[in-house]
ChimeraX commands (.cxc) that place a marker at each C-alpha (Angstrom):
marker #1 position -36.01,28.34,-120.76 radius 0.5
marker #1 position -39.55,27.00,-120.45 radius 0.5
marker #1 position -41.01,27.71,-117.25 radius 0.5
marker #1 position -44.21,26.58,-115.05 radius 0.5
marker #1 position -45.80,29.37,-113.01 radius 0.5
marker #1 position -47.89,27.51,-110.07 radius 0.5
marker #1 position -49.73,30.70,-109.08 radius 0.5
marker #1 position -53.35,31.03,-107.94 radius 0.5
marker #1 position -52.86,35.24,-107.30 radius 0.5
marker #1 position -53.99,36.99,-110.27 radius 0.5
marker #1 position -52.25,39.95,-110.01 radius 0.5
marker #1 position -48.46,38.83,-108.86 radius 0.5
marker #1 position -49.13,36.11,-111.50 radius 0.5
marker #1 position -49.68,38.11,-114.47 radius 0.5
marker #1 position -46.98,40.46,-113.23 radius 0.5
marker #1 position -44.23,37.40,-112.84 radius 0.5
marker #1 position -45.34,36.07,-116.31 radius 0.5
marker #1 position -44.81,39.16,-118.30 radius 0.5
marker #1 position -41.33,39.40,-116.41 radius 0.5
marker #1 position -40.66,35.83,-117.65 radius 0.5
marker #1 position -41.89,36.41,-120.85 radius 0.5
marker #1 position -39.97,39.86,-121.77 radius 0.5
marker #1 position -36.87,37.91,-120.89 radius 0.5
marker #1 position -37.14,35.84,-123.70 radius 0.5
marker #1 position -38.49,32.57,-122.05 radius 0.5
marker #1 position -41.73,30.56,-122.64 radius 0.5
marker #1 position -44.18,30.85,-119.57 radius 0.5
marker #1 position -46.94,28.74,-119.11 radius 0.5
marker #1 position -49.33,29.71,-115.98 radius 0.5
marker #1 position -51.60,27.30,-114.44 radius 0.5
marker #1 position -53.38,28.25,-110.72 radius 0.5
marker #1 position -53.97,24.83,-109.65 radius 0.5
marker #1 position -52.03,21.66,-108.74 radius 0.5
marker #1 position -54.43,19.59,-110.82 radius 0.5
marker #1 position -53.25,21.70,-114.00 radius 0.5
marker #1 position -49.98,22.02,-112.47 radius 0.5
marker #1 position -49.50,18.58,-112.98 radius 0.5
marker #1 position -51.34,18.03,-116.30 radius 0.5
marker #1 position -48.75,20.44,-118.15 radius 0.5
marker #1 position -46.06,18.74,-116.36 radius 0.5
marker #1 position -47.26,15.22,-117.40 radius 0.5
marker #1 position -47.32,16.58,-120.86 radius 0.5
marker #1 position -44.22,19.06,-121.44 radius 0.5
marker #1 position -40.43,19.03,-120.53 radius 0.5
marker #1 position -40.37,22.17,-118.30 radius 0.5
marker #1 position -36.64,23.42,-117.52 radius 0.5
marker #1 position -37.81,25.53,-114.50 radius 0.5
marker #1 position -41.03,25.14,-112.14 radius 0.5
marker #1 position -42.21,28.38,-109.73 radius 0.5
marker #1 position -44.30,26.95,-106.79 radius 0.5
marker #1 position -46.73,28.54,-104.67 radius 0.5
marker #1 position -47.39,26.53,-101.67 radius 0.5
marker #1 position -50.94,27.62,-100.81 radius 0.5
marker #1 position -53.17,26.91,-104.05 radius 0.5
marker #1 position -56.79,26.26,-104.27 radius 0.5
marker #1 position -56.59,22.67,-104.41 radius 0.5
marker #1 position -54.05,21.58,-101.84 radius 0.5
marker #1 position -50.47,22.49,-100.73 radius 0.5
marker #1 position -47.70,22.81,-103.51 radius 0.5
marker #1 position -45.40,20.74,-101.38 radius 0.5
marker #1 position -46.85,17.78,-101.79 radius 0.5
marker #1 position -46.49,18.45,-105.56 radius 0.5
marker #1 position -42.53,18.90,-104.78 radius 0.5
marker #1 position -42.21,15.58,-102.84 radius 0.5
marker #1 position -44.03,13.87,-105.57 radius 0.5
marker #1 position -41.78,15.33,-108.03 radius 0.5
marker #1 position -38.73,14.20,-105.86 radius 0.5
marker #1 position -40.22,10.76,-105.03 radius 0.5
marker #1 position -40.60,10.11,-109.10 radius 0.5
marker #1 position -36.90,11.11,-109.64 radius 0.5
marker #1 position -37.17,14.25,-111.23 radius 0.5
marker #1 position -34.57,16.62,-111.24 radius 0.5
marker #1 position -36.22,19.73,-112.80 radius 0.5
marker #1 position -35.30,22.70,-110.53 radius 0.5
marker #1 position -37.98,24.14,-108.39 radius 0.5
marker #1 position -38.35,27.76,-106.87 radius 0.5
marker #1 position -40.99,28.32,-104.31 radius 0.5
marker #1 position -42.81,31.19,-104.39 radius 0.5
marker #1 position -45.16,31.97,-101.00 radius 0.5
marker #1 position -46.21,34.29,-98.28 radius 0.5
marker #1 position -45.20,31.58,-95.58 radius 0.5
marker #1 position -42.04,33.49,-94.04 radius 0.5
marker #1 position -41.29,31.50,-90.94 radius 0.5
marker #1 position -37.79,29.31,-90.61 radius 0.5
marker #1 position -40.20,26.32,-89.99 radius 0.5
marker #1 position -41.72,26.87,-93.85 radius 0.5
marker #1 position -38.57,27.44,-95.45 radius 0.5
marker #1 position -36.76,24.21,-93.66 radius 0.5
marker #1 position -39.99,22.56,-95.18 radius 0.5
marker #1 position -39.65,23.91,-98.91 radius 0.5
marker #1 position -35.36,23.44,-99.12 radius 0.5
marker #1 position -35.95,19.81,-97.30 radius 0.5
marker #1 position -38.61,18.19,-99.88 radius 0.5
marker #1 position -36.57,19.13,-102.65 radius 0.5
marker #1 position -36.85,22.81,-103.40 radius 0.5
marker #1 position -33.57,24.29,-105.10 radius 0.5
marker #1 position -34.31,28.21,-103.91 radius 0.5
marker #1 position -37.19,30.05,-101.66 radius 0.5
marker #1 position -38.64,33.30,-102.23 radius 0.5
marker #1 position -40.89,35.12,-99.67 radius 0.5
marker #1 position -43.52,37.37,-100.99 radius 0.5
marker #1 position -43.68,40.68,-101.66 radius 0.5
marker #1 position -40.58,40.31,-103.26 radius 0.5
marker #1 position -38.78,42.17,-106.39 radius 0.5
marker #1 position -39.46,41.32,-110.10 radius 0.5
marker #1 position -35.72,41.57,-110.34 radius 0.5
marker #1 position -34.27,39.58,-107.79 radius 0.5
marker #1 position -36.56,36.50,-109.22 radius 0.5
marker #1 position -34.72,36.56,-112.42 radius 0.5
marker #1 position -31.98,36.69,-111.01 radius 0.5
marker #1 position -32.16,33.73,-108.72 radius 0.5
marker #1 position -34.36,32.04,-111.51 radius 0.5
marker #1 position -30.89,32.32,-113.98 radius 0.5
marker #1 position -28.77,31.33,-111.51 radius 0.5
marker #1 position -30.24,28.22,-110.65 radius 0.5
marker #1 position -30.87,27.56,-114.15 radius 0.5
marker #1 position -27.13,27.82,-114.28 radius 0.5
marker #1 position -26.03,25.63,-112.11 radius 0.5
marker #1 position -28.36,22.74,-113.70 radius 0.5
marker #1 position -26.44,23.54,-116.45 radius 0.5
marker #1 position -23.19,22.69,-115.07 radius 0.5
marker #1 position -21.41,26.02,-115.25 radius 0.5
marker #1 position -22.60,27.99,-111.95 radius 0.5
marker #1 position -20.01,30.57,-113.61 radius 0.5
marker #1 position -22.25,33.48,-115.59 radius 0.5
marker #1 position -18.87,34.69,-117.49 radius 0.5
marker #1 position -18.54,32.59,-120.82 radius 0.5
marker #1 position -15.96,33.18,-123.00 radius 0.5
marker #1 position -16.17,31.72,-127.13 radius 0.5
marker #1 position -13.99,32.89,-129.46 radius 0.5
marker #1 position -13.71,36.74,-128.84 radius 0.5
marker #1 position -17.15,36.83,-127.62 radius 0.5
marker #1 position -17.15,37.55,-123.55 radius 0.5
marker #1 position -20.58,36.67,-122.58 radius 0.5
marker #1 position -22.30,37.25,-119.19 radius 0.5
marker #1 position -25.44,35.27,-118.85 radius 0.5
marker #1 position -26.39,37.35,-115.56 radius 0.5
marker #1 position -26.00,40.82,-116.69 radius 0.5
marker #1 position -27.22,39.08,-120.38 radius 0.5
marker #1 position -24.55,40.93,-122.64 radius 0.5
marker #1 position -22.21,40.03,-124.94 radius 0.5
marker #1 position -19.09,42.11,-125.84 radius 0.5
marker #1 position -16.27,42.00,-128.97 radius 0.5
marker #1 position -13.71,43.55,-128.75 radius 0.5
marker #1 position -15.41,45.82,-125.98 radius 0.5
marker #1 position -18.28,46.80,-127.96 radius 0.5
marker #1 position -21.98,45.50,-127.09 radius 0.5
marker #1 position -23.66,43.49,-129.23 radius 0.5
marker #1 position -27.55,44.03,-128.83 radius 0.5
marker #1 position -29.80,40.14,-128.81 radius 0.5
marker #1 position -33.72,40.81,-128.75 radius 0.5
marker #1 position -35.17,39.07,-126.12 radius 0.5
marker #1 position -35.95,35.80,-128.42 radius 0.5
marker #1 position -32.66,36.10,-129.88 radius 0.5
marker #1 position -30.80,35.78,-125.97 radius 0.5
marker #1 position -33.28,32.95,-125.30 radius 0.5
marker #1 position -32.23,31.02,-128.11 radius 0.5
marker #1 position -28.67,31.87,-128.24 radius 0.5
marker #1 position -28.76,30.91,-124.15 radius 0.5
marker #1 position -29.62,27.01,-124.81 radius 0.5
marker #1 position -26.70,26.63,-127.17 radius 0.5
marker #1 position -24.58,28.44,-124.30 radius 0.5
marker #1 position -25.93,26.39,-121.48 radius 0.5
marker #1 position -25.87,22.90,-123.05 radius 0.5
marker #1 position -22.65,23.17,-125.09 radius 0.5
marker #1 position -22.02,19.87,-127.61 radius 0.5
marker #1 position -25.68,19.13,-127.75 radius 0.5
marker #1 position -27.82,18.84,-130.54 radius 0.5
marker #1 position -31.16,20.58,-129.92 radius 0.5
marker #1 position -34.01,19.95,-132.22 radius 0.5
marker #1 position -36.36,22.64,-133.98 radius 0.5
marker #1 position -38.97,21.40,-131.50 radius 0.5
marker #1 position -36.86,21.53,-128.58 radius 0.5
marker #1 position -36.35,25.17,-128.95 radius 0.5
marker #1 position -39.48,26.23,-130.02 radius 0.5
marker #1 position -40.60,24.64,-126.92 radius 0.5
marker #1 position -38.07,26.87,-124.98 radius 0.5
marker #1 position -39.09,29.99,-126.98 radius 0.5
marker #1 position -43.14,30.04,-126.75 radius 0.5
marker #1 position -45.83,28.76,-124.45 radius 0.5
marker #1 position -48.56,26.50,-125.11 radius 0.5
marker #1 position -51.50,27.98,-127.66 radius 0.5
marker #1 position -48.94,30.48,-129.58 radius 0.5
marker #1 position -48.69,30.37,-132.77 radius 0.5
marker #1 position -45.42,29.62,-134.21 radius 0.5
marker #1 position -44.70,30.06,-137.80 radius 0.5
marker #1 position -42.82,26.84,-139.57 radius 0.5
marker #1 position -39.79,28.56,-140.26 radius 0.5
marker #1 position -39.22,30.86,-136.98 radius 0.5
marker #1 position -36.16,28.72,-135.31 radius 0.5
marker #1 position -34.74,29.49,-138.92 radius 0.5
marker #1 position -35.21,33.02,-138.53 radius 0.5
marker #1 position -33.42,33.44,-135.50 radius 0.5
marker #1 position -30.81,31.30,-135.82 radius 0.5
marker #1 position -30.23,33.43,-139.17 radius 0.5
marker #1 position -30.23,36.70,-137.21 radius 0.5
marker #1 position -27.77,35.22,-134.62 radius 0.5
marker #1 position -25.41,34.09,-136.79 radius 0.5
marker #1 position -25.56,37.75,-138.55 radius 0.5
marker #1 position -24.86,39.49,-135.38 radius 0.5
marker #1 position -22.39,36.68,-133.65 radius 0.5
marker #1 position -20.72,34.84,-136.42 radius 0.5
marker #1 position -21.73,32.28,-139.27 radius 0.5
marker #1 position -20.10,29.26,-137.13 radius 0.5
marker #1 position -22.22,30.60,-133.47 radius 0.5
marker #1 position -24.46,27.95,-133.95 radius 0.5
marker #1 position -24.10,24.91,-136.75 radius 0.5
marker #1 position -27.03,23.15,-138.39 radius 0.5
marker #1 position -26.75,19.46,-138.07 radius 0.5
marker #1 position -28.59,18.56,-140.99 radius 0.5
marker #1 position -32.17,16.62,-139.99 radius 0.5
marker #1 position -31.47,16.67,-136.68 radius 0.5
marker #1 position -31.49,20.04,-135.18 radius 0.5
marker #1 position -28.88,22.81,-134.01 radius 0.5
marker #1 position -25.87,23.11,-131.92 radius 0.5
marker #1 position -23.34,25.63,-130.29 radius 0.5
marker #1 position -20.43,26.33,-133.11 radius 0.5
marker #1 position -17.62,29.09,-132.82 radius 0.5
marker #1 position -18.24,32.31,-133.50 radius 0.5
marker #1 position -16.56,33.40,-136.52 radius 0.5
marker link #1:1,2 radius 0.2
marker link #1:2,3 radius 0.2
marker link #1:3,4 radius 0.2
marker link #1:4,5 radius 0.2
marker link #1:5,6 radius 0.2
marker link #1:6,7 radius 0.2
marker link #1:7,8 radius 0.2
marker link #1:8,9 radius 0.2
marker link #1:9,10 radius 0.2
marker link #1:10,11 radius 0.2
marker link #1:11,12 radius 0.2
marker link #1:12,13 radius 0.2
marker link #1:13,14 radius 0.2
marker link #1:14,15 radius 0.2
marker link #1:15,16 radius 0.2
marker link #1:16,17 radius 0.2
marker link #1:17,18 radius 0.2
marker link #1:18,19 radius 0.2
marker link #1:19,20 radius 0.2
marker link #1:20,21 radius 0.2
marker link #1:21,22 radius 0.2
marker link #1:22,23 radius 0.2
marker link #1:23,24 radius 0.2
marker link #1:24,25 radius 0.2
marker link #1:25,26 radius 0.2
marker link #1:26,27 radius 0.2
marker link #1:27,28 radius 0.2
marker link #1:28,29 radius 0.2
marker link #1:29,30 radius 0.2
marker link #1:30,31 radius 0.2
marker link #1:31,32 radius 0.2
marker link #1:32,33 radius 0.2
marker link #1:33,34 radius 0.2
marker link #1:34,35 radius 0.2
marker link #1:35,36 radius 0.2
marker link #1:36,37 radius 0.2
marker link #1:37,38 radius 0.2
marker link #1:38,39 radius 0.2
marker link #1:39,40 radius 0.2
marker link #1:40,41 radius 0.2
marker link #1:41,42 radius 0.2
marker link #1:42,43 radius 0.2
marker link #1:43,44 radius 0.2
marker link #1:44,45 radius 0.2
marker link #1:45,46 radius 0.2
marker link #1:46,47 radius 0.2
marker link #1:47,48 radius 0.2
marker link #1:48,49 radius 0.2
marker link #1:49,50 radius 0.2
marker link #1:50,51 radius 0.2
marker link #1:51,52 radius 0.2
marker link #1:52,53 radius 0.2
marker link #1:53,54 radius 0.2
marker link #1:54,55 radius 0.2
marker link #1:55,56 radius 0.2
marker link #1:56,57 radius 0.2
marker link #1:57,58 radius 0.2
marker link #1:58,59 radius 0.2
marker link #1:59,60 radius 0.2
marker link #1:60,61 radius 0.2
marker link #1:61,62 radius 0.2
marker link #1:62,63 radius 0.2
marker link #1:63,64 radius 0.2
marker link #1:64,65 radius 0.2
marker link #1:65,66 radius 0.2
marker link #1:66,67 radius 0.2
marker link #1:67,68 radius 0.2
marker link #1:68,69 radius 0.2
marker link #1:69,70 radius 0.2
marker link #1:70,71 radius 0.2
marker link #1:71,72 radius 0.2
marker link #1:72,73 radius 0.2
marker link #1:73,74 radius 0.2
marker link #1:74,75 radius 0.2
marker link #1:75,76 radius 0.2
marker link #1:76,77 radius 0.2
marker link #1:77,78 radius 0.2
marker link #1:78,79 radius 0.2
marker link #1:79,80 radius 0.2
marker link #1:80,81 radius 0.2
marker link #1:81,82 radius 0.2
marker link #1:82,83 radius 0.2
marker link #1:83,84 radius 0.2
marker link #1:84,85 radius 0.2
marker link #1:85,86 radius 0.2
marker link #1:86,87 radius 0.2
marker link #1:87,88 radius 0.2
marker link #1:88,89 radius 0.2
marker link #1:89,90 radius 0.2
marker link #1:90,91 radius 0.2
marker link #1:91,92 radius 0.2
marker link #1:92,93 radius 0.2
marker link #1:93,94 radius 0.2
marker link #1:94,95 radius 0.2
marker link #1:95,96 radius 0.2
marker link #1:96,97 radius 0.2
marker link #1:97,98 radius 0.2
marker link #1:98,99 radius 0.2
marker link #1:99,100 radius 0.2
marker link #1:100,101 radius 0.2
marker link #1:101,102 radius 0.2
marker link #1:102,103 radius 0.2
marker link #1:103,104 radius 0.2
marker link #1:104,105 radius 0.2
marker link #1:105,106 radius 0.2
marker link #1:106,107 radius 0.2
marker link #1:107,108 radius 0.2
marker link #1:108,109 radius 0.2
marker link #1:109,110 radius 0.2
marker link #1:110,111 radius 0.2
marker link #1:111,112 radius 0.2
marker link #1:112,113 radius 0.2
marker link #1:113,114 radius 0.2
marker link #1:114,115 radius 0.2
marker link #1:115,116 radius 0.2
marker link #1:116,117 radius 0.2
marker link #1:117,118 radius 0.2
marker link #1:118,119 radius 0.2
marker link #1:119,120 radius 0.2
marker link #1:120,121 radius 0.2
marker link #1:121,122 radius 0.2
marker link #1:122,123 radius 0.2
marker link #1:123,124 radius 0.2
marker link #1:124,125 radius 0.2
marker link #1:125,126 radius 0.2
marker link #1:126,127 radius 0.2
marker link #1:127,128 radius 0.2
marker link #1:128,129 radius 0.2
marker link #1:129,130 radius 0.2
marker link #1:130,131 radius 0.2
marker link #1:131,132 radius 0.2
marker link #1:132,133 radius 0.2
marker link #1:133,134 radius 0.2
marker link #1:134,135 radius 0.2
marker link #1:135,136 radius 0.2
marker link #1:136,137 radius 0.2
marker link #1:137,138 radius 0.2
marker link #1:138,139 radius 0.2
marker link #1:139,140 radius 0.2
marker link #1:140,141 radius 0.2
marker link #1:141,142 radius 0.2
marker link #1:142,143 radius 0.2
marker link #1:143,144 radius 0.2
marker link #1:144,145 radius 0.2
marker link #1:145,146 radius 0.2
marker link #1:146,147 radius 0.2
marker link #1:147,148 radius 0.2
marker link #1:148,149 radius 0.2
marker link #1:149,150 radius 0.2
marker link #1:150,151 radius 0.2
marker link #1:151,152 radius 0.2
marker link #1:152,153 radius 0.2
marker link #1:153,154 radius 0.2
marker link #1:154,155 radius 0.2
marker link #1:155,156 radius 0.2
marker link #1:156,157 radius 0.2
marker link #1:157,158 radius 0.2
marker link #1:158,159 radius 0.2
marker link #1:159,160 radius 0.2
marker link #1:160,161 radius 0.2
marker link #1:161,162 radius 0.2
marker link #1:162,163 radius 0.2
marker link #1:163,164 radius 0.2
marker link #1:164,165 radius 0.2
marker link #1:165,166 radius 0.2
marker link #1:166,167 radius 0.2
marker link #1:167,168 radius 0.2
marker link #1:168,169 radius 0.2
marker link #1:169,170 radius 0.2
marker link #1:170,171 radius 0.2
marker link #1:171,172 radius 0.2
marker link #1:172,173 radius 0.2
marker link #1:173,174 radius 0.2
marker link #1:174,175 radius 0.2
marker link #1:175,176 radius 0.2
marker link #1:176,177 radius 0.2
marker link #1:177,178 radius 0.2
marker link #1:178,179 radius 0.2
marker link #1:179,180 radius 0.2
marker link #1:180,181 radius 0.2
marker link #1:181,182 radius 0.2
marker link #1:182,183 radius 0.2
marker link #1:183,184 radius 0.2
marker link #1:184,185 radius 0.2
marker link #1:185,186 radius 0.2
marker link #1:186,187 radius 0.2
marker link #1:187,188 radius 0.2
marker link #1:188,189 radius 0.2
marker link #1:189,190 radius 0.2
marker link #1:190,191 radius 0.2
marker link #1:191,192 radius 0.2
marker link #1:192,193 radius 0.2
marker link #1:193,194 radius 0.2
marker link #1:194,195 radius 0.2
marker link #1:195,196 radius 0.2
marker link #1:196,197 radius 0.2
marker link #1:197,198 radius 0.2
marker link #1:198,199 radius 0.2
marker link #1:199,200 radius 0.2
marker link #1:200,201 radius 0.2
marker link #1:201,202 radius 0.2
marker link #1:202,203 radius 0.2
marker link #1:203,204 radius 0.2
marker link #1:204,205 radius 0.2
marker link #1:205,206 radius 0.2
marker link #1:206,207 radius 0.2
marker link #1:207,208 radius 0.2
marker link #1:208,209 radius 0.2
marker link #1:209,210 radius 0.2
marker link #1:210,211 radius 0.2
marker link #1:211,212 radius 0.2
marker link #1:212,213 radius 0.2
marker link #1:213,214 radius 0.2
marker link #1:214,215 radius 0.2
marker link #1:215,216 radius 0.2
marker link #1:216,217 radius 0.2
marker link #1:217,218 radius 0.2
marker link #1:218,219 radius 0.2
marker link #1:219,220 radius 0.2
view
């Protein structure tokens, strides 16, 4: 996925970034609602994490404007602001979960990946394509009862086939998904991995629709 962090705390931002990151996803990290929504006017983001209390005003309002415009992209909300009164507040202007700091590195990917799966349309982390069983929350993949390892790019990539079955994604689209703004990203690297998946999956995992992009296949 490609994910906004709205964080103005150094520390826990860095730390939730890197988390993000080593998963496989694309992370860009802004501290401030006016950057907040400069990236957001400018990139499709499939996930946005909120702090309420930032420098320049209250991320809620950022949420209701977001809701107010129609948009749909899923929102957690990160903050220190524990009472029932907050969270009533968060959930009722459009929030889709609510985390209350300190909280584990852990437990935010997991509620980040299961709200990514239920935009999706398949709440359901077992997946099941051709003799591949596939768990998207325990991010494994068995045939035949033996584990087949993905790098962390590798799972990120093969995860947008799995969570958008029948739909054509561009080379841009997933390099968007794969790397934040200012990397560097080397003309051929969707190739690469695509390559690698189909080595360790199956030739027909994923199926080049030639000029337009790439889509899920069977694996083979």
């Amino acid at each position: 996925m490609r994910v906004l962090l709205i964080e103005d705390d150094t520390i826990l931002g860095a730390a939730v970034r890197d988390q993000i990151a080593a998963e496989g996803h694309s992370v860009d990290w802004v501290t401030r609602l006016d950057a907040a929504r400069d990236h957001i006017g400018s990139a499709a983001y499939d996930l946005l994490l909120l702090d309420l209390m930032l420098p320049d005003g209250r991320g809620i309002g950022l949420l209701r404007d977001l809701r107010t415009r129609g948009s749909v992209t899923p929102v957690i909300i990160l903050t220190a602001m524990d009472q029932l009164s907050d969270r009533i507040e968060g959930l009722n202007a459009g929030a889709d979960d609510y985390l209350v700091k300190p909280f584990d590195l852990s437990e935010l990917s997991a509620r980040l990946n299961a709200v990514a799966r239920r935009y999706a349309g398949n709440p359901n982390p077992l997946v099941r394509i051709g003799d591949l069983e596939i768990d998207l929350a325990a991010r494994s993949i068995l045939r035949a009862g033996r584990t087949i390892d993905l790098t962390a790019r590798e799972w990120a990539l093969f995860e947008a086939f799995v969570q958008r079955p029948g739909q054509i994604l561009s080379k841009a689209q997933l390099e968007e998904r794969l790397y934040s703004f200012g990397a560097e990203v080397e003309s051929n690297t969707t190739e690469v991995h695509v390559s690698r998946l189909r080595k360790k999956l199956g030739h027909g995992i994923v199926e080049t629709v030639r000029g337009v992009g790439y889509r899920l296949g069977r694996a083979a």
